[in-house]
N, C-alpha and C positions, 0 to 999 in steps of 0.2 A: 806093383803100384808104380805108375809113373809121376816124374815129380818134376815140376814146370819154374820155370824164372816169373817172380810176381815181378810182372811191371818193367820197371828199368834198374831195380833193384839186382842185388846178389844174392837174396833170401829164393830157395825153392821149397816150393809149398808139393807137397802131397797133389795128384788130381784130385780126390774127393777130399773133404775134411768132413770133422764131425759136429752138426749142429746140436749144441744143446738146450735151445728154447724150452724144452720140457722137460728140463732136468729141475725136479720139487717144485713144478707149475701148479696151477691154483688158481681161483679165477677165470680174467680171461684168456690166459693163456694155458688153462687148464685145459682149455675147450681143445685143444691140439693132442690132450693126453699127458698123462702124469706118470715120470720117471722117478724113483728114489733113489735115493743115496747109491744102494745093493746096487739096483739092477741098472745104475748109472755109471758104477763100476765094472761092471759087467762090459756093458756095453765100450766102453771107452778100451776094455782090455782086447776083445774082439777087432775094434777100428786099427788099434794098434800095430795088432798082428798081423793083419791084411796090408800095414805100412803108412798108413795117415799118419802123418805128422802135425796135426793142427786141428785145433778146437775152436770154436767160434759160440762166444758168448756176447753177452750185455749186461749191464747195467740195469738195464729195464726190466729183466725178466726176472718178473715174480720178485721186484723192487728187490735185486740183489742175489735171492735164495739159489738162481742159475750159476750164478759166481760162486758162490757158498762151496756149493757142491762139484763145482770144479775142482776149486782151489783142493778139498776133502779126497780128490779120488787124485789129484796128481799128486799129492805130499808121497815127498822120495820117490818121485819117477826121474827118468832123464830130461835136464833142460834141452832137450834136440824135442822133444813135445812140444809145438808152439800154442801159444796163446790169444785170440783177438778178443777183443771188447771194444764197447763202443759208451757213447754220449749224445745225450742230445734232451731226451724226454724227461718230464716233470720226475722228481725223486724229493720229492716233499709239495708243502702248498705254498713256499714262500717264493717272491717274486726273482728272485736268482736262483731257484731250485730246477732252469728249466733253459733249456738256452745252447748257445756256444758262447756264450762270453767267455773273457779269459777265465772268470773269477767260479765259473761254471765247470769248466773243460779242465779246471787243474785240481777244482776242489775233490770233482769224481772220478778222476784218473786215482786219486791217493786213495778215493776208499775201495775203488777197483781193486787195488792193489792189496790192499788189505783182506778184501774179502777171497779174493784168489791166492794170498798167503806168498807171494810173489813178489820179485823186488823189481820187474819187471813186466812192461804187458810187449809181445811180441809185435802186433801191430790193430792200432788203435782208431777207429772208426769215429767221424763226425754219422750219427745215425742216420738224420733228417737234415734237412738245411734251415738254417734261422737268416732270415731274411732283416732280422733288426737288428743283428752285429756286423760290423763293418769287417769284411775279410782279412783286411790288414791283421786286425786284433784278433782272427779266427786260426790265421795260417800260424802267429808269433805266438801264438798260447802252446800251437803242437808242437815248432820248432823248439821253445822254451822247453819243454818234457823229452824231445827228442836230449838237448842238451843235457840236462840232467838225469839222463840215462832210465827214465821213468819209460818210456816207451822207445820199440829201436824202429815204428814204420810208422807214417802218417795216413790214414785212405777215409775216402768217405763213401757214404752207403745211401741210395736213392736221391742222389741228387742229379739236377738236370742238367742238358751240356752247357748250358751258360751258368750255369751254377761251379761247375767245373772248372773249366775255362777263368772264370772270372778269380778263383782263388788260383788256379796254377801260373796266371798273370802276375798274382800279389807275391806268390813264393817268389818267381823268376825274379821280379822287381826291388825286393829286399834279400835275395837269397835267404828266404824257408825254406826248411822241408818241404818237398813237395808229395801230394799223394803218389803211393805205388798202386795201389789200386781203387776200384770201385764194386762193393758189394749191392750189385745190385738182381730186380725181380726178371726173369727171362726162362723159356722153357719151349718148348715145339708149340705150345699153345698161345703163346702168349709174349710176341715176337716185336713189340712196341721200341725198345730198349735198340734193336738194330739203323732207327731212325737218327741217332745221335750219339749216344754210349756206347756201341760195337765201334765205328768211327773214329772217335776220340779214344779207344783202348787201342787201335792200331796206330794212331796219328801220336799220339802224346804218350804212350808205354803206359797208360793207366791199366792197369788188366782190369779179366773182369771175373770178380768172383760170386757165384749163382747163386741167391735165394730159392728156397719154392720151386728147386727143379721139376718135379714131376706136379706141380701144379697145385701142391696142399694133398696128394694123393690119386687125384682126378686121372692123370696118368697113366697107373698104375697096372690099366688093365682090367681091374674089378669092375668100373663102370660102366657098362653096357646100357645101350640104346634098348629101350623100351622093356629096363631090369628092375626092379627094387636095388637103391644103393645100399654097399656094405654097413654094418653097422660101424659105432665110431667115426664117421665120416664127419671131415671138418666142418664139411658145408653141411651138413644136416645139425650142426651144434653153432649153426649161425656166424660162423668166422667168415665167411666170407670174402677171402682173399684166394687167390685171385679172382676179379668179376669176371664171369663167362656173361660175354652180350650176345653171342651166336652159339646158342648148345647144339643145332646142330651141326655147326664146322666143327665143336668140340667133339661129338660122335664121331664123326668124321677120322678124324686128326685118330683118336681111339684104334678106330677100325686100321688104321693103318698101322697104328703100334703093334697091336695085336697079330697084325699077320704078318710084319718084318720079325717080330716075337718068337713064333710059331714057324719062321725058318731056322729061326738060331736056338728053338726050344729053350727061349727065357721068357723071363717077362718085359711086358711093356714097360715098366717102370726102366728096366737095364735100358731098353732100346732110345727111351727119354733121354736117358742121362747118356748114352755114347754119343748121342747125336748131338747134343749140347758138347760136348768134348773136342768134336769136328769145327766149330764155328771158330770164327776169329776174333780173336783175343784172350780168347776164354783161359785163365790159368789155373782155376780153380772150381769144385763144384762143391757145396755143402748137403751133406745128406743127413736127415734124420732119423730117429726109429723108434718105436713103441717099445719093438721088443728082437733080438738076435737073430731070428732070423729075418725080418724086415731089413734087417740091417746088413745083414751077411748080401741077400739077394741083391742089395743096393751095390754094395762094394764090388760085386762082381763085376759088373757094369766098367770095371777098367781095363778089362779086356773083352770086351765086345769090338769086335772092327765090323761096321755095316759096308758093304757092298757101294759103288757109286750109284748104282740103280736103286739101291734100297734108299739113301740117300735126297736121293732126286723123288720118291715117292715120297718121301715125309717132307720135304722142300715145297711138293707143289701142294701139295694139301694145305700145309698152313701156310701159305704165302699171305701175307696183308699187302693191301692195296697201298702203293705211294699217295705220301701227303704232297703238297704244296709245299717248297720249293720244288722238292723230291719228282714227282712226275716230268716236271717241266726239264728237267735236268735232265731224265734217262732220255726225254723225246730229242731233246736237242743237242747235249754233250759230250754222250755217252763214249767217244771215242779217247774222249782227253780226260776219262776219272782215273785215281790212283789207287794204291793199294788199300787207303781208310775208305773213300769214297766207295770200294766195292764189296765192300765191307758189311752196305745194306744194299747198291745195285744190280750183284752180279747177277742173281738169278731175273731180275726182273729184266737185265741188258740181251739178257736172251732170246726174252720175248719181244722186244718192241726193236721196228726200226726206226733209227735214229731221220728225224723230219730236214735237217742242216743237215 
């Protein structure tokens, strides 16, 4: 396993960690699959052994039960185990049960803490962004927990680059904590996140750590153009994340996993996630699993090395077209972008010539 600098911090994380969204899910996030106690056990001993160092939970999932069953499978393992959780979403119906306010962000840090049996969260995620707390009081709630030794890393998960920005502004300007990273959605399919978030993870040491790499499963190889999908399939249980607006560049994108796959006799899913491993910034990828060997096949995936040609095929496949700024920039300044700026330009600086 290799193990990556989160950020601008000192803490190195694992490349893969282990996602436990469906550890005693239920509901809606049942619809992902439901792990218990046992075979969450299980699974966590497996990540282990392969070298993960770090889990990645919430608050949110399954209103706590995810935590539950952390906390229950790490009693007496080693503290070099890391821990994330996160804040953000309703955890009750009253009007501060939902938010980043301070009084939000410290009350459920402490039941975090409780429910994961821990005196400690390793590093602690703003979920979503709350547009109706003023950052100032967003950044001084984490520092605050950083200080009292409640959590040792501040990061936040799906927010946009001015959402970012704007709070690494308020740390720099009162000296907070500032985030070490950002958990966010990115994957060969679904390449949105390189328009601003790959950017600002090379510009600011935000790293970035991967949601949904192989796309809710999509990925994975099983999917085939013009197949009956597998059973269990996220999207046929209405989750819906991630939106595919073009299935067929998503065949596409497939067909190419498939056959870099089939040089390296793995699966698509491996060739997802080594290629995600290649981009910039990337310090971390979260993987999930039903069951041990989904799990095992994923973890292999850290030693995959693709080829620069294998590379460049999965490159041009899913390439998204530039937005506005974005175009105007590769036609006219392409010669004077940096290391963040190429972050989302390089391949497209290849194709166009520059008009100045």
């Amino acid at each position: 396993m290799e193990y990556r600098q989160l950020g601008r911090s000192g803490l190195k994380v694992s490349l893969h960690s282990l996602g436990t969204m469906n550890f005693a899910s239920e509901g809606l996030f049942g619809k992902i699959g439901t792990v218990g106690t046992k075979e969450a056990q299980r699974l966590v001993d497996v990540a282990v052994d392969h070298g993960v160092n770090l889990l990645d939970t919430s608050n949110i999932y399954t209103t706590g039960k995810s935590e539950e069953v952390v906390g229950e499978v790490l009693k007496g393992r080693s503290s070099q185990i890391l821990v994330g959780s996160k804040v953000r979403f309703p955890m009750g119906k009253g009007p501060n049960e939902q938010g980043l306010s301070r009084y939000h962000i410290i009350e459920q840090c402490e039941a975090s803490l409780k429910r994961l049996q821990r005196d400690r969260i390793d590093v602690y995620y703003l979920h979503q962004w709350d547009g109706q707390t003023p950052v100032e009081e967003i950044m001084e709630a984490l520092d605050t927990l950083v200080s009292q030794g409640k959590i040792r890393y501040a990061a936040c998960s799906n927010f946009s680059g001015w959402h970012i920005m704007k709070c690494l502004m308020a740390a720099e300007r009162h000296n907070y904590q500032r985030f070490v990273c950002q958990q966010i959605h990115y994957s060969v399919e679904s390449r949105d996140a390189e328009y601003e978030l790959l950017p600002i993870a090379v510009d600011q040491g935000v790293a970035v750590q991967v949601w949904s790499p192989i796309a809710g499963g999509l990925l994975s190889g099983k999917f085939r153009r013009n197949a009956p999908p597998p059973q269990l399939s996220r999207h046929l249980n209405e989750w819906g994340e991630p939106p595919i607006r073009d299935e067929n560049r998503l065949y596409r994108i497939i067909e190419a996993l498939v056959e870099v796959g089939d040089a390296h006799g793995v699966s698509g899913a491996q060739v997802a996630l080594a290629w995600l491993a290649g981009r910039p910034g990337v310090a971390n990828i979260i993987v999930g699993a039903r069951n041990e060997a989904q799990l095992k096949d994923n973890l292999a995936a850290a030693s995959l090395v693709l080829t620069a040609e294998q590379r460049k095929l999965l490159d041009d496949v899913s390439l998204q077209p530039l937005l506005y700024p974005y175009w105007h920039q590769c036609n006219t300044v392409g010669d004077r972008m940096g290391e963040a700026d190429r972050a989302l330009h390089a391949p497209h600086l290849a194709k166009v010539k520059p008009r100045l």
